[in-house]
N, CA, C and O atoms as a GROMACS GRO file, in nm:
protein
  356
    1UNK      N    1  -5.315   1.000  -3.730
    1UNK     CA    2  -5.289   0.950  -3.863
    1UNK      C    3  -5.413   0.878  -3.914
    1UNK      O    4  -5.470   0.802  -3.837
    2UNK      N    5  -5.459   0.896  -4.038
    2UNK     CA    6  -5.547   0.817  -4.110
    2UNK      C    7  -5.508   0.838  -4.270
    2UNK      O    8  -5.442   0.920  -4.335
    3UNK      N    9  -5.595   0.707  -4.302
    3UNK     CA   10  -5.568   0.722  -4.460
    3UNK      C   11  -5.437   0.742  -4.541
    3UNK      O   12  -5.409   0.827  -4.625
    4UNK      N   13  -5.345   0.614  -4.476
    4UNK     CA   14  -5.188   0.629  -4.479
    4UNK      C   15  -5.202   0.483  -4.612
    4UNK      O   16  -5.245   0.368  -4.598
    5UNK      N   17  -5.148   0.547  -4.725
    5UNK     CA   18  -5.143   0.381  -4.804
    5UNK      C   19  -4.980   0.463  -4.863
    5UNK      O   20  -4.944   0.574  -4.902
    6UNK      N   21  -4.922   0.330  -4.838
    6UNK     CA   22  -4.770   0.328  -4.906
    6UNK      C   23  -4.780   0.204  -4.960
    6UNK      O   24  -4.827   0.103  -4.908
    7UNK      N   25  -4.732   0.218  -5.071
    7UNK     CA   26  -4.642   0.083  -5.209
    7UNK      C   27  -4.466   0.113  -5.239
    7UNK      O   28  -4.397   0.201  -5.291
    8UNK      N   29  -4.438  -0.056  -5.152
    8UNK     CA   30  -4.303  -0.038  -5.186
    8UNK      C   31  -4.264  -0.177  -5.272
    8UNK      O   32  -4.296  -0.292  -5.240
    9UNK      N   33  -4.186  -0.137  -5.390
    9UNK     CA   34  -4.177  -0.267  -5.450
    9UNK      C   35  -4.065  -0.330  -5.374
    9UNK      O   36  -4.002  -0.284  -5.278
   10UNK      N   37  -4.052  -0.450  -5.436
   10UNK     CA   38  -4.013  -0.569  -5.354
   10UNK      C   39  -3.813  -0.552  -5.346
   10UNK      O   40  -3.734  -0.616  -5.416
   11UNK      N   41  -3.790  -0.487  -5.281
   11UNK     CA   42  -3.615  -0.475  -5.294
   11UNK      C   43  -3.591  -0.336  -5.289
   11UNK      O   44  -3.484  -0.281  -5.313
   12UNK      N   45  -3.696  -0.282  -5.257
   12UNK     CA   46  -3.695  -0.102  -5.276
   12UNK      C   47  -3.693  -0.095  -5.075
   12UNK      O   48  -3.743  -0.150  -4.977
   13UNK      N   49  -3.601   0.009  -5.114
   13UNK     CA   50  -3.564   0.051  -4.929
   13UNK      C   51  -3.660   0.230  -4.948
   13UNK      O   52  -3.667   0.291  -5.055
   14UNK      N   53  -3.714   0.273  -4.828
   14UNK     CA   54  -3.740   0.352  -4.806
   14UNK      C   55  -3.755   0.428  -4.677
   14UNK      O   56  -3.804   0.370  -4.580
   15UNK      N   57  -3.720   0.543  -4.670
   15UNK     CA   58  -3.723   0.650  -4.536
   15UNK      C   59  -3.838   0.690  -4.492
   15UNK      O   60  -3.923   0.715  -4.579
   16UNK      N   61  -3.876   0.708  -4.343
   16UNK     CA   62  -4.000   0.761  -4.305
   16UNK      C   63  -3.915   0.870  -4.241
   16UNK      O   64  -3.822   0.863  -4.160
   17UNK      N   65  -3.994   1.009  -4.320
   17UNK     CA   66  -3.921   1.134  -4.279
   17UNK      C   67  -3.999   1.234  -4.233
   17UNK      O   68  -4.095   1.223  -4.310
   18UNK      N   69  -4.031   1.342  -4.146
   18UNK     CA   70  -4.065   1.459  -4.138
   18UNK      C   71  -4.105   1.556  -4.032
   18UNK      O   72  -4.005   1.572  -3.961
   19UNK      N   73  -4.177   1.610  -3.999
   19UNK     CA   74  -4.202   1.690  -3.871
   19UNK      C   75  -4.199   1.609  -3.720
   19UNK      O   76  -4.224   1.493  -3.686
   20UNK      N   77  -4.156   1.723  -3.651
   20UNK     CA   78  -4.139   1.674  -3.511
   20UNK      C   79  -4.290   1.645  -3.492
   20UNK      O   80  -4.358   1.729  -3.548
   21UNK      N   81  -4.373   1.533  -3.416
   21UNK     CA   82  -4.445   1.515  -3.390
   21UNK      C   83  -4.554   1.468  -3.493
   21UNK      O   84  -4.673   1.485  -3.470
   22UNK      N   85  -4.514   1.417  -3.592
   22UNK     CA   86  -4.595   1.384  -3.671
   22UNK      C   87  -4.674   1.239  -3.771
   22UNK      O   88  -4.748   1.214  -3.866
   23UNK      N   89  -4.564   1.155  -3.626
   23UNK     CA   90  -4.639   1.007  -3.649
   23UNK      C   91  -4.563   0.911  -3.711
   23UNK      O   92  -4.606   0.796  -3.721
   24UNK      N   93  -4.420   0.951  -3.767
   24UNK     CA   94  -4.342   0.883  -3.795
   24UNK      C   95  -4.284   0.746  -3.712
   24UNK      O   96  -4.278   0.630  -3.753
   25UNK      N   97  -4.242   0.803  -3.576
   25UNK     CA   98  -4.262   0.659  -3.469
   25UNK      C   99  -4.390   0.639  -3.478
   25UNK      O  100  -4.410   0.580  -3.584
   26UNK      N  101  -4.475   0.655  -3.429
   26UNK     CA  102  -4.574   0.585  -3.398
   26UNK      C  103  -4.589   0.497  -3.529
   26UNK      O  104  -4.595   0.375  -3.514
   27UNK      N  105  -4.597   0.557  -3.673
   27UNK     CA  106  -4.612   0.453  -3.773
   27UNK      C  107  -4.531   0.308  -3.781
   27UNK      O  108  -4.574   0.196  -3.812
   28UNK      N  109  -4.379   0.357  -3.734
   28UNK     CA  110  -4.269   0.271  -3.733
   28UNK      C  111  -4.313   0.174  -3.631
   28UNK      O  112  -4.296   0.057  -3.663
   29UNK      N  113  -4.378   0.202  -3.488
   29UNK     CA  114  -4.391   0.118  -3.391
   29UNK      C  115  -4.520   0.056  -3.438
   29UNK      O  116  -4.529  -0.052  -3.380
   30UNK      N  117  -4.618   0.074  -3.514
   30UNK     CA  118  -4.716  -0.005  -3.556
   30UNK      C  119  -4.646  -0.112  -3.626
   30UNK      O  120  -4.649  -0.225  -3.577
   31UNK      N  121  -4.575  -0.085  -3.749
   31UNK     CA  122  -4.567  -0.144  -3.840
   31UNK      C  123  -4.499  -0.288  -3.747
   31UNK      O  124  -4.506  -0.409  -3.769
   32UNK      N  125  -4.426  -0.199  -3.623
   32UNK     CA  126  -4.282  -0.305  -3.613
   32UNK      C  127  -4.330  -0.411  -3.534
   32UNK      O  128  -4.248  -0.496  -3.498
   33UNK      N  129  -4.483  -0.426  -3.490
   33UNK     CA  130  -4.591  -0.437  -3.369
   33UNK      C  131  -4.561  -0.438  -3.233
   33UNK      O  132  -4.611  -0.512  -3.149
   34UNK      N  133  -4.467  -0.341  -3.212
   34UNK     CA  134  -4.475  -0.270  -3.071
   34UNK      C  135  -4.573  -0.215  -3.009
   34UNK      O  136  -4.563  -0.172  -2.894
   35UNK      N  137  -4.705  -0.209  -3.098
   35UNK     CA  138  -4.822  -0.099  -3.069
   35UNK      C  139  -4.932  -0.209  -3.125
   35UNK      O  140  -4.920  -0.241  -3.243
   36UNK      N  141  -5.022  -0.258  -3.060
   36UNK     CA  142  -5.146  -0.326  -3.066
   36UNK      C  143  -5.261  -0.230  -3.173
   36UNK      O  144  -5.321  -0.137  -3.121
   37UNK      N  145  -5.281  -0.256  -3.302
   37UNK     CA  146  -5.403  -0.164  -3.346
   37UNK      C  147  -5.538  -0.298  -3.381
   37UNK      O  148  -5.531  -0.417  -3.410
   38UNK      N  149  -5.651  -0.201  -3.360
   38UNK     CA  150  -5.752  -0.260  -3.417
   38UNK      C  151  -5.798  -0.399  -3.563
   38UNK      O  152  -5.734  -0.387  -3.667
   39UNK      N  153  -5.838  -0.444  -3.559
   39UNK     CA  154  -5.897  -0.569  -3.697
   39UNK      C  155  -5.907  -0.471  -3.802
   39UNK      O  156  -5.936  -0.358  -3.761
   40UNK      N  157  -5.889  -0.483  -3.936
   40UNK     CA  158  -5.880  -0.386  -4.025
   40UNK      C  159  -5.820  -0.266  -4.045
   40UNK      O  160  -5.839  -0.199  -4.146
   41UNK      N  161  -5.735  -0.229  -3.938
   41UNK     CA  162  -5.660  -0.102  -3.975
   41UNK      C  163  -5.514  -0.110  -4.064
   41UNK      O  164  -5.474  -0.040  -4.157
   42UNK      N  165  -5.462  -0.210  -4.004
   42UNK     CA  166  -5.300  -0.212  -4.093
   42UNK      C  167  -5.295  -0.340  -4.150
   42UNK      O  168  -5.310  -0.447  -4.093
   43UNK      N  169  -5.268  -0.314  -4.296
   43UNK     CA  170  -5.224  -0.409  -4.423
   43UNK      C  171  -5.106  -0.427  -4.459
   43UNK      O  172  -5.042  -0.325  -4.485
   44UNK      N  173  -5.052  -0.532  -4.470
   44UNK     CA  174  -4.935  -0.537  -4.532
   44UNK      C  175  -4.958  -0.653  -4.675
   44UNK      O  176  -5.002  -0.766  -4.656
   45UNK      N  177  -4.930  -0.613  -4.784
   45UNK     CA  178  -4.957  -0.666  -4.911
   45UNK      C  179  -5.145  -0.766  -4.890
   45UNK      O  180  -5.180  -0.882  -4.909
   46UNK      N  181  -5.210  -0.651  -4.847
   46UNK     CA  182  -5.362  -0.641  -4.866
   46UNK      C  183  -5.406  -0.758  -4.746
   46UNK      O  184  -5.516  -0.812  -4.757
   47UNK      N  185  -5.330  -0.788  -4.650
   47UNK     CA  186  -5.343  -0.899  -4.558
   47UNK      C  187  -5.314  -0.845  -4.408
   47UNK      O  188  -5.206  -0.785  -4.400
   48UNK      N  189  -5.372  -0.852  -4.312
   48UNK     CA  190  -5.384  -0.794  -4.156
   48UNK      C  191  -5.307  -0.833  -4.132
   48UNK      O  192  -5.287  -0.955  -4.132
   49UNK      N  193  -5.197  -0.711  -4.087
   49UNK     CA  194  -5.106  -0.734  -3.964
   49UNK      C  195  -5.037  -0.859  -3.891
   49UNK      O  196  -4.938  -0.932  -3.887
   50UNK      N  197  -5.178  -0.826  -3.826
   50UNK     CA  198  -5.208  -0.975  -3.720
   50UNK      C  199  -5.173  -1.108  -3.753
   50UNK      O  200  -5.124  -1.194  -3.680
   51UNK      N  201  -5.216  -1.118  -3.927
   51UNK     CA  202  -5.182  -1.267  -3.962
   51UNK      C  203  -5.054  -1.294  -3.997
   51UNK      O  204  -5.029  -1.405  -4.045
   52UNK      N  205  -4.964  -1.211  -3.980
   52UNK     CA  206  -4.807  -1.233  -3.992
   52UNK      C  207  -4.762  -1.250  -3.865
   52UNK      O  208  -4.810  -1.186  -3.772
   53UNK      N  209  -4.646  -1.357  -3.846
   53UNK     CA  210  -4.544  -1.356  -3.698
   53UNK      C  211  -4.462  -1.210  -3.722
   53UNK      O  212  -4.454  -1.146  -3.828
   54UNK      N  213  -4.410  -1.180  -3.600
   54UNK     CA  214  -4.364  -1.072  -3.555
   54UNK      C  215  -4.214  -1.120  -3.643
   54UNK      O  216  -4.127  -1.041  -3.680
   55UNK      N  217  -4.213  -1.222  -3.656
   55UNK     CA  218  -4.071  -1.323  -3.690
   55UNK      C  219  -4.089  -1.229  -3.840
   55UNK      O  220  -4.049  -1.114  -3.857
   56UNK      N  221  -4.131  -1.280  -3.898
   56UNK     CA  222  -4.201  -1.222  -4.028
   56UNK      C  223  -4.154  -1.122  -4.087
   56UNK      O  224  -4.074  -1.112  -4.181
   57UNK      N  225  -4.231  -1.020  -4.000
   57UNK     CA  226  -4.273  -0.873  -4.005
   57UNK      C  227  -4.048  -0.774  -3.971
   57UNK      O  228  -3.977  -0.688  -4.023
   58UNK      N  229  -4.045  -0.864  -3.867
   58UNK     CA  230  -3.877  -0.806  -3.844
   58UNK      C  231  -3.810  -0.865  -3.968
   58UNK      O  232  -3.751  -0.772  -4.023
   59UNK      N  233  -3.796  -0.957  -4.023
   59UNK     CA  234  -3.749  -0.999  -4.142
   59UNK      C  235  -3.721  -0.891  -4.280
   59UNK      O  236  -3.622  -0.865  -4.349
   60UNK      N  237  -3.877  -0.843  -4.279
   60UNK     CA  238  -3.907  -0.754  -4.383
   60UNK      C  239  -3.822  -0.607  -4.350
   60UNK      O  240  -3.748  -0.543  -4.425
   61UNK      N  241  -3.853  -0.585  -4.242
   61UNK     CA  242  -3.856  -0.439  -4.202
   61UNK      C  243  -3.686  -0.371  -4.128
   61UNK      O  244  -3.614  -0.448  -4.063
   62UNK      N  245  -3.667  -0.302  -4.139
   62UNK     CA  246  -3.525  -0.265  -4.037
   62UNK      C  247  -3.564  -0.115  -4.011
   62UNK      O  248  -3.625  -0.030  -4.076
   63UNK      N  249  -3.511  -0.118  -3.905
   63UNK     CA  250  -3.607  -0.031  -3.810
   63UNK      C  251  -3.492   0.055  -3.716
   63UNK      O  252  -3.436  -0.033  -3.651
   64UNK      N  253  -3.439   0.172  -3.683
   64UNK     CA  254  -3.320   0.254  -3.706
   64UNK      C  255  -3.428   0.352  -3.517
   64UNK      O  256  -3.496   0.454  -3.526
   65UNK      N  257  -3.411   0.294  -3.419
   65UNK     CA  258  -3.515   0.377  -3.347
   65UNK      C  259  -3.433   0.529  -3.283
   65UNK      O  260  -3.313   0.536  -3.258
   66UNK      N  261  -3.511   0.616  -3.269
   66UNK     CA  262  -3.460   0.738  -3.233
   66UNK      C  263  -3.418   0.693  -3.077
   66UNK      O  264  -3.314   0.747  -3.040
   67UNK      N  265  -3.466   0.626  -3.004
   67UNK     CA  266  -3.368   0.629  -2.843
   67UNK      C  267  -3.270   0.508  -2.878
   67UNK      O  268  -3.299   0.424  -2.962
   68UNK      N  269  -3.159   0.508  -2.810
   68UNK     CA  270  -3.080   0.444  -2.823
   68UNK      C  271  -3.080   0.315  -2.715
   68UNK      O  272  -3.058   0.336  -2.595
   69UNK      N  273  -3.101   0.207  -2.758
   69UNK     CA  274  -3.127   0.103  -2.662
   69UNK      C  275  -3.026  -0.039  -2.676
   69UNK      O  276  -3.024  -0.123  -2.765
   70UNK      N  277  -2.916  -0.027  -2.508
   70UNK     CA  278  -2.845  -0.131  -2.529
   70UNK      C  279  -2.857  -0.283  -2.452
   70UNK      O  280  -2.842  -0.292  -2.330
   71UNK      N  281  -2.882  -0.383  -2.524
   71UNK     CA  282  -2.944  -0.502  -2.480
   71UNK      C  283  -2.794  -0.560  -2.380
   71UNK      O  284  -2.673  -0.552  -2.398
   72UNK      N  285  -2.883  -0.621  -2.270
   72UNK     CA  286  -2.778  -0.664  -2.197
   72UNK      C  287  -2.764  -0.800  -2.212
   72UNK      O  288  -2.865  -0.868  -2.192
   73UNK      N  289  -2.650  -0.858  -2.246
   73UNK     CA  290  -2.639  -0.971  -2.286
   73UNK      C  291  -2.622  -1.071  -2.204
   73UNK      O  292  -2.632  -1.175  -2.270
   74UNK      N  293  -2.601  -1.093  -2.093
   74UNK     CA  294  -2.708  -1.161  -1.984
   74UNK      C  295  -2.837  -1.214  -1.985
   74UNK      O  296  -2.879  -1.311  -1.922
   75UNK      N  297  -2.881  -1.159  -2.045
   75UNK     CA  298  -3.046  -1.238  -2.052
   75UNK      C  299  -3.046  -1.328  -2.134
   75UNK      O  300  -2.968  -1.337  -2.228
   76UNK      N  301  -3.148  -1.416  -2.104
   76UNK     CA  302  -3.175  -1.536  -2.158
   76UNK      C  303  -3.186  -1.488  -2.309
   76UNK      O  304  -3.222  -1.376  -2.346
   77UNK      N  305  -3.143  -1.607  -2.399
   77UNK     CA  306  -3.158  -1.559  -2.552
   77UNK      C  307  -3.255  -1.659  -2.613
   77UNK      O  308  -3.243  -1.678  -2.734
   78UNK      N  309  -3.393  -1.756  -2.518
   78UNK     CA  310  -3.481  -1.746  -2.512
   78UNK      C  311  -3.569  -1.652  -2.547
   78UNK      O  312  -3.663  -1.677  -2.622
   79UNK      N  313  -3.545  -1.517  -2.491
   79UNK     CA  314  -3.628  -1.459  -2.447
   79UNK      C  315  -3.645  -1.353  -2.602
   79UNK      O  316  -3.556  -1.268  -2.601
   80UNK      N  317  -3.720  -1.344  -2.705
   80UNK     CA  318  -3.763  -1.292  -2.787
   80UNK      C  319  -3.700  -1.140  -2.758
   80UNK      O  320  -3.715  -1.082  -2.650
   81UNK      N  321  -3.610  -1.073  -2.898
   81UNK     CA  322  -3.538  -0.949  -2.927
   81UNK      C  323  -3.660  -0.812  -2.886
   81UNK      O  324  -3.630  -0.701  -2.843
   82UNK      N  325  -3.781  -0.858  -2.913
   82UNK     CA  326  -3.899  -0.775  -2.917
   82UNK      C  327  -3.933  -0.764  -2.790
   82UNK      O  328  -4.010  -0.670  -2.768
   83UNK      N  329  -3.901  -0.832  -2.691
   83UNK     CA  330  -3.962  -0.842  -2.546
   83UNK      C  331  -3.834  -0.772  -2.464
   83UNK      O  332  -3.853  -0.720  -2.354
   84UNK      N  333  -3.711  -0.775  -2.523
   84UNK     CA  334  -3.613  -0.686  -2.469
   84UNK      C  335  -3.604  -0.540  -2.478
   84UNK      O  336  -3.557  -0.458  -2.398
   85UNK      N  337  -3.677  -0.522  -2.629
   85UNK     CA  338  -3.687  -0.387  -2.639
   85UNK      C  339  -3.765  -0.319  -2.576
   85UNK      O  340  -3.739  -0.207  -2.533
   86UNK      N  341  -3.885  -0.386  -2.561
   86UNK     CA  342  -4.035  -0.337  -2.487
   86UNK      C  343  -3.988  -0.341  -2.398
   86UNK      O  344  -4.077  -0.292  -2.329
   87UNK      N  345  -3.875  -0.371  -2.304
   87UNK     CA  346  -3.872  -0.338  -2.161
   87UNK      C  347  -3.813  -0.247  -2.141
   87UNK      O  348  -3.818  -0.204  -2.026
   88UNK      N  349  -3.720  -0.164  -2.253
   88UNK     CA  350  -3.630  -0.055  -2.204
   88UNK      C  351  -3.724   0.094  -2.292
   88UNK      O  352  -3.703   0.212  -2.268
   89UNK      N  353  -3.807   0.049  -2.376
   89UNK     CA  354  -3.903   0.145  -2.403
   89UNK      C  355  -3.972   0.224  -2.328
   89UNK      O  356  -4.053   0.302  -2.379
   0.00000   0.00000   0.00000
């Protein structure tokens, strides 16, 4: 993937749709920061990634993943929603 710019106004929902293999997770797992990218690659309203909490970024975003993953509710609820998922990923 390169040279990906999307504008969504503010209350507008939108679908990431299309070919098998064609970057749709991977975009979703950037955005959702499951996936570490480089200084300057991903913007969100003209500002790096990076400088948003993950707190933030899940706020904004809802995120529908193709494997089905069930959290065991046993675990500490300490323990950050994002660090549960990354373990059954």
């Amino acid at each position: 993937m390169q040279d990906i710019s999307i504008k969504i106004k503010q209350g507008e929902k939108i679908g990431i749709v299309g070919q098998v293999g064609s970057g749709k997770t991977t975009l979703m797992n950037i955005l959702a920061g499951f996936y570490e990218v480089p200084k300057n690659t991903v913007k969100i309203n003209g500002i790096e990634m990076q400088e948003y909490s993950q707190e933030t970024i899940f706020q904004k975003i809802g995120y529908a993943m193709q494997k089905t993953i069930i959290l065991d509710e046993n675990r500490s609820e300490e323990r950050p929603c994002r660090e549960r998922v990354l373990d059954r990923v």
